[in-house]
C-alpha positions in Angstrom: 112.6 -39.8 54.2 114.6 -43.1 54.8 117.9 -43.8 55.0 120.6 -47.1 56.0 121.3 -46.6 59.5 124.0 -48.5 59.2 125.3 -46.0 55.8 124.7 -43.2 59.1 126.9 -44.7 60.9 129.3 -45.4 59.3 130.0 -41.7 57.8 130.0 -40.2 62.1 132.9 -42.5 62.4 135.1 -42.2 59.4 138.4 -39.5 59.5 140.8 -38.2 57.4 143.3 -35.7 57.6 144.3 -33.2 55.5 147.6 -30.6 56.6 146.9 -28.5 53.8 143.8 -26.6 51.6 143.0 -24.1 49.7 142.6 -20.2 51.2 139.2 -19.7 49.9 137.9 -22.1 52.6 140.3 -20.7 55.8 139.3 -16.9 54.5 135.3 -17.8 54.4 135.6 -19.2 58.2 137.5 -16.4 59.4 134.7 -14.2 57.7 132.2 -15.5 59.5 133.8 -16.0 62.3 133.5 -11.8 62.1 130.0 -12.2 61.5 129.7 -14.0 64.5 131.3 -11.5 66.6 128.8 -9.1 65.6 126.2 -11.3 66.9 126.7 -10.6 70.7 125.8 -6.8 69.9 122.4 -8.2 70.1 120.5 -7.2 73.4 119.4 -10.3 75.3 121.6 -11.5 78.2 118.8 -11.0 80.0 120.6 -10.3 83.3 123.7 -9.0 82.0 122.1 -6.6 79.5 124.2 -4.4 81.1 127.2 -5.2 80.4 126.6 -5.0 76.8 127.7 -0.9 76.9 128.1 -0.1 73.4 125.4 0.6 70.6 123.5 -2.4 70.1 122.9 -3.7 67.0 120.3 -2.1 64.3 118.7 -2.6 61.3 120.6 -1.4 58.4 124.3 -0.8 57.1 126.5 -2.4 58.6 128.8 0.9 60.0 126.0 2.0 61.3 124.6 -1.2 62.7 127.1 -2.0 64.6 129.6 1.2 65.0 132.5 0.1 67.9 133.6 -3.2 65.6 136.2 -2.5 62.9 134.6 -5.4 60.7 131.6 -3.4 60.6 133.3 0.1 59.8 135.2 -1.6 56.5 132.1 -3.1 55.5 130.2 -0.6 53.6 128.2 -3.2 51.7 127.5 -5.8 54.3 123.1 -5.2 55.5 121.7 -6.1 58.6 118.1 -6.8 57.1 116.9 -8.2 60.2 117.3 -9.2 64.1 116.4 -12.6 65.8 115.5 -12.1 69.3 112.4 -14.7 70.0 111.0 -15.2 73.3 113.7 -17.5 75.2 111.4 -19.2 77.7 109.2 -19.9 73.7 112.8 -21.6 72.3 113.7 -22.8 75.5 117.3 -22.0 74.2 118.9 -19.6 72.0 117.5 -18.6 69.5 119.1 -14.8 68.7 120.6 -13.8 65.7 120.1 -12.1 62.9 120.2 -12.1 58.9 122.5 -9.9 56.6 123.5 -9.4 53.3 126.6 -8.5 51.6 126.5 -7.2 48.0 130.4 -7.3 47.7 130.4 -10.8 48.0 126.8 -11.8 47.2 126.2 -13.6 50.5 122.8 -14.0 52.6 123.8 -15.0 55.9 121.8 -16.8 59.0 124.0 -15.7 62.1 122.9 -17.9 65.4 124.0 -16.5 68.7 124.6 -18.1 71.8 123.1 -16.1 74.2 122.8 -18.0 77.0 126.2 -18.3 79.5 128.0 -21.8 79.2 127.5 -22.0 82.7 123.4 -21.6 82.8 123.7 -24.5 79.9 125.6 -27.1 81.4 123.5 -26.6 84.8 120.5 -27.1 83.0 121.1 -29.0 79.8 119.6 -32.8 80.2 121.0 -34.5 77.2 117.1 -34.9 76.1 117.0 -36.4 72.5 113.6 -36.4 70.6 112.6 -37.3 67.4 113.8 -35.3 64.5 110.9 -35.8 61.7 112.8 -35.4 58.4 115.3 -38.1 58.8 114.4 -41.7 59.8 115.8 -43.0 63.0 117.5 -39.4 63.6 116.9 -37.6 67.0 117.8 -34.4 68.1 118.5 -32.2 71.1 114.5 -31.1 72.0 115.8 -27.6 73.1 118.1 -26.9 69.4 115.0 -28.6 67.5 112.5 -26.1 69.5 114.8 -22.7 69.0 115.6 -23.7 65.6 111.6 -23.9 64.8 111.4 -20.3 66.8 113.9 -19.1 64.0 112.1 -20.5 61.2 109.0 -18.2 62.3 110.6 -15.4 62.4 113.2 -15.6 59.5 112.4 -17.9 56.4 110.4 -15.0 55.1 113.0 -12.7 55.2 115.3 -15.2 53.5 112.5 -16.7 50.9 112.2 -12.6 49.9 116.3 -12.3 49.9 116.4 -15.5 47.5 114.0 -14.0 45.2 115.4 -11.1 45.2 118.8 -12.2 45.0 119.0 -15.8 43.4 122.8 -15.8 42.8 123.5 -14.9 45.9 125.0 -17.7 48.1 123.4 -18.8 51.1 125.5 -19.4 54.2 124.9 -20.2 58.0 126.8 -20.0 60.6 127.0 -19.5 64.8 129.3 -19.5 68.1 129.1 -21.7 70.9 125.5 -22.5 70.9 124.5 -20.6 68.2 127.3 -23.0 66.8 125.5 -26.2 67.4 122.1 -24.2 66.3 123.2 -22.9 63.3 123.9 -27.0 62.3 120.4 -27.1 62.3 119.0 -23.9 60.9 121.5 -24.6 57.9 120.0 -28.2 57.1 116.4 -27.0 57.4 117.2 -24.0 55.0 118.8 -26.5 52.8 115.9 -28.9 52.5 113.6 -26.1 52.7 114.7 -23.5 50.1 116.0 -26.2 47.5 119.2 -24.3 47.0 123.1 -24.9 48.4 123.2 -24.0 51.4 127.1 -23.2 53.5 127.2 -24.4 57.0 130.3 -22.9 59.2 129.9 -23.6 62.7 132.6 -22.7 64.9 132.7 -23.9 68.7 129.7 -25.9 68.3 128.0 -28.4 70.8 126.7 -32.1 69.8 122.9 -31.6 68.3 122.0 -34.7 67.9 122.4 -38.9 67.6 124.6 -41.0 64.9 122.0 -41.3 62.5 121.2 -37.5 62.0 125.3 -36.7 61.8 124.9 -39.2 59.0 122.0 -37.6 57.8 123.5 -34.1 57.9 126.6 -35.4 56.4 124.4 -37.1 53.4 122.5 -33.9 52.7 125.8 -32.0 52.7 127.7 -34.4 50.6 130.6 -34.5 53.6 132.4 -37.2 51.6 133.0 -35.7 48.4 133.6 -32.5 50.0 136.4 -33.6 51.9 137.8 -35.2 49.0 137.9 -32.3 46.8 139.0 -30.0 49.5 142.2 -29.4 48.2 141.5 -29.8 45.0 139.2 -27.4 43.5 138.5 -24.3 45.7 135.5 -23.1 43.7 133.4 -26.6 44.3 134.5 -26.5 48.3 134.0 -22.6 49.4 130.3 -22.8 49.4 127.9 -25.4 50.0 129.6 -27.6 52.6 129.5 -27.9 56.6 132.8 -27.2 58.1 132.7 -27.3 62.1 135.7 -25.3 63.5 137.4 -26.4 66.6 140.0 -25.1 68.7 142.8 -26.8 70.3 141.5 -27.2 74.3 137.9 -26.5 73.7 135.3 -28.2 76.0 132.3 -27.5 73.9 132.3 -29.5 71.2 133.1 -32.5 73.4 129.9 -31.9 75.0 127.7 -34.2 75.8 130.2 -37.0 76.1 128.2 -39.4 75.2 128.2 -41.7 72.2 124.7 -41.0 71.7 125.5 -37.6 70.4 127.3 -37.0 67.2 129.0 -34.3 65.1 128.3 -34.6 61.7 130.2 -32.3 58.9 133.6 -31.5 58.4 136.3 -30.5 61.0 138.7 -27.2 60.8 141.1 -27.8 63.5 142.6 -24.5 65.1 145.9 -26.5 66.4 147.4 -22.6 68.0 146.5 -21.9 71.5 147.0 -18.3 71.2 146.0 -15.3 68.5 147.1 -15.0 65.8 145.5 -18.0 63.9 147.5 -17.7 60.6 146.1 -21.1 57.9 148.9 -22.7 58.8 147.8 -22.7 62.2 145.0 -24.9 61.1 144.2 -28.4 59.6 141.3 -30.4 58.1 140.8 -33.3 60.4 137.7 -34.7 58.2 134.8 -36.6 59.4 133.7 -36.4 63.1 135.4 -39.6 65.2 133.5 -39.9 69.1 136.1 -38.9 72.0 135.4 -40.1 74.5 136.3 -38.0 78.4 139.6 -38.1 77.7 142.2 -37.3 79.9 142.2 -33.9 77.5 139.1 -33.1 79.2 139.6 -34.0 82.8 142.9 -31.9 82.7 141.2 -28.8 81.4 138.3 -29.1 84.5 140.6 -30.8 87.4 143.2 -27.8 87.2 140.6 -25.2 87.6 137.7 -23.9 89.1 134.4 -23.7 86.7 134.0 -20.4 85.8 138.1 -20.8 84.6 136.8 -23.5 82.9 133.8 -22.1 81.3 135.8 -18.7 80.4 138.6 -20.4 79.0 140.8 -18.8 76.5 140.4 -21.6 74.1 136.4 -21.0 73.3 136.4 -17.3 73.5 138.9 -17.1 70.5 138.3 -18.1 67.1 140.5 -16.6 64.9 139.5 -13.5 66.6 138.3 -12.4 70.2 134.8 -13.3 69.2 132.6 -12.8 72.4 131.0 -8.9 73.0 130.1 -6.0 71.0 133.2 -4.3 72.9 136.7 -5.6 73.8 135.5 -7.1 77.2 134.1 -11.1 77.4 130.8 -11.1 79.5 131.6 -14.5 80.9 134.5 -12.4 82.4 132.0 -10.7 84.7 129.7 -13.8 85.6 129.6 -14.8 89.2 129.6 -17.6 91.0 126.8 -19.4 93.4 127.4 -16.6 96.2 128.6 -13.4 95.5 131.3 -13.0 98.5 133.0 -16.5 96.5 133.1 -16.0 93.0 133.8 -18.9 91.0 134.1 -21.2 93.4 132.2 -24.1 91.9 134.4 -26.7 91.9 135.3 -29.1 89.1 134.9 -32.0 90.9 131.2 -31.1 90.9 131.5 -30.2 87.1 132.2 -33.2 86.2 130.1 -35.1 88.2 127.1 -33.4 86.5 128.8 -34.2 83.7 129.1 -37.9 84.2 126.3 -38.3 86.1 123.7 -37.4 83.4 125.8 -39.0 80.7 125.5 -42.3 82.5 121.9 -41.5 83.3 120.9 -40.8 79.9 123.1 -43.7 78.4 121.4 -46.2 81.0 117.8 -45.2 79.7 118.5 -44.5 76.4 117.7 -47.9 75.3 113.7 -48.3 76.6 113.5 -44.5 75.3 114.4 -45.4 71.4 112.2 -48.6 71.5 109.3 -46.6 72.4 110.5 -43.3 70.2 111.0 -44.7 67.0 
């Protein structure tokens, strides 16, 4: 498949903003903003398996499936039809999740979960790009491309089955934190894959990949005329667009910071620090526009240690306390390097790892691509 790199590029940098839209949009991202709560009753912290104290999630209705979460209790219709929990050494990522239906609302959904802690990601993650073999020039994180093929295995049968099954029923995926950026790509494979309109909503989601696979994304998702018609008409923007949801102070989807990576889709701007997040709490900011480290960024790290960092308010909530299958955030109970000093990796050496594998990566990028592609 071939496209103008240049026609790529152009669409990661373009931005508009809009102050207001229409509810259907803010009440779809708040659902599945629920949705993705109910991921992290899936078993598979590994480690902290334990801290995960209520039922886990199960097969089945949704009050049963997931029994301490109000969302689940008020949703008699809503199906958990199956549970993503590939080997993570296999996806070298995440790669949990799971697939439901709701017959109220005639929605197949693709939940990804980000089951690993930020902390264990930005230790390890090594801003590795490879090539992404639907989309010319386009290059994607290896681990997101690897997990995302783990899900494939495991799900597109249970969602080819749903679709025949249910062919009115609107397809939507969507993720938190990693699963946020993962979902990005499980959504545009089940769009070229299944032939039908797919909904991306990806809230607190990491870069995936370079300029020319946001424009990519952006072209298969029809970005531009979405966010002209956002306002407009609220029955040709609820379903069948990508909308990334950011909130005001969030590291994540900063990360990497490097121009190499890219967002592509459109972004839902949670402008409130604090619960609630009413719509008017929120904005459409438009196409994705590269920030560089800002002074944004630097102020959230310098003023505290990492794990304040990595725990901050600002990425656990989403319209809703989103992390844990009870009221309790497992990054609250993750410790530091030694357990008699908890926490006490410093942000000075944050951010050097930070800046020190952007610049690496940046440096060599250039040989990489000329042999790559």
């Amino acid at each position: 498949m071939k496209a103008c790199p240049i026609i790529y590029f152009i669409a990661a940098i373009t931005i508009s903003f809009v102050d207001a839209y229409n509810n259907v949009i803010y009440n779809l991202a708040v659902d599945m903003a629920e949705y993705c709560r109910i991921s992290y009753c899936i078993k598979g912290f590994g480690n902290y398996d334990f801290l995960v104290d209520a039922p886990l999630l199960k097969i089945g209705d949704l009050p049963l499936a997931c029994p301490t979460l109000t969302f689940c209790q008020d949703n008699k219709d809503i199906e958990i039809v199956q549970i993503l929990n590939p080997n993570i050494k296999e996806a070298q990522m995440s790669g949990s999740g799971y697939v439901a239906i709701n017959h109220a609302k005639k929605h197949i959904v693709v939940v990804s979960r980000g089951s690993y802690t930020i902390q264990d990601w930005v230790s390890d993650f090594e801003f590795a790009l490879v090539p992404y073999k639907r989309c010319s020039l386009c290059a994607v994180h290896k681990g997101v491309y690897a997990a995302t093929e783990v899900i494939k295995k495991q799900a597109w049968n249970t969602i080819k089955n749903l679709l025949k099954e249910y062919p009115d029923y609107e397809l939507i995926a969507t993720g938190h934190s990693l699963g946020g950026g993962l979902t990005v790509l499980v959504g545009l494979e089940m769009q070229l894959d299944f032939k039908k309109r797919v909904t991306v909503i990806s809230l607190a989601g990491l870069k995936i990949g370079n300029n020319h696979l946001a424009g990519f994304i952006d072209k298969t998702f029809n970005s531009s005329k979405y966010l002209e018609e956002v306002n407009k008409d609220a029955n040709k923007t609820q379903f069948g667009g990508f909308l990334r949801v950011v909130h005001e102070a969030d590291i994540v989807p900063l990360i990497p910071p490097t121009p190499l990576y890219a967002h592509g889709g459109i972004e839902l701007y949670i402008n409130k620090v604090r619960l609630p997040h009413p719509q008017g709490s929120t904005e459409i900011k438009g196409m994705y526009k590269f920030e560089p480290l800002s002074s944004q960024l630097f102020n959230i790290i310098t003023q505290k240690t990492l794990q304040e960092t990595l725990t901050i308010y600002e990425h656990n909530n989403y319209f809703m306390y989103i992390y844990g299958c009870n009221s309790t955030s497992i990054f609250d109970f993750i410790p530091g390097p030694n357990p008699q000093d908890e926490g006490n990796i410093t942000a000075a050496a944050l951010r050097a790892t930070i800046i020190n594998r952007s610049t690496s990566y940046s440096q060599s990028t250039s040989a990489v691509s000329i042999t790559t592609f």
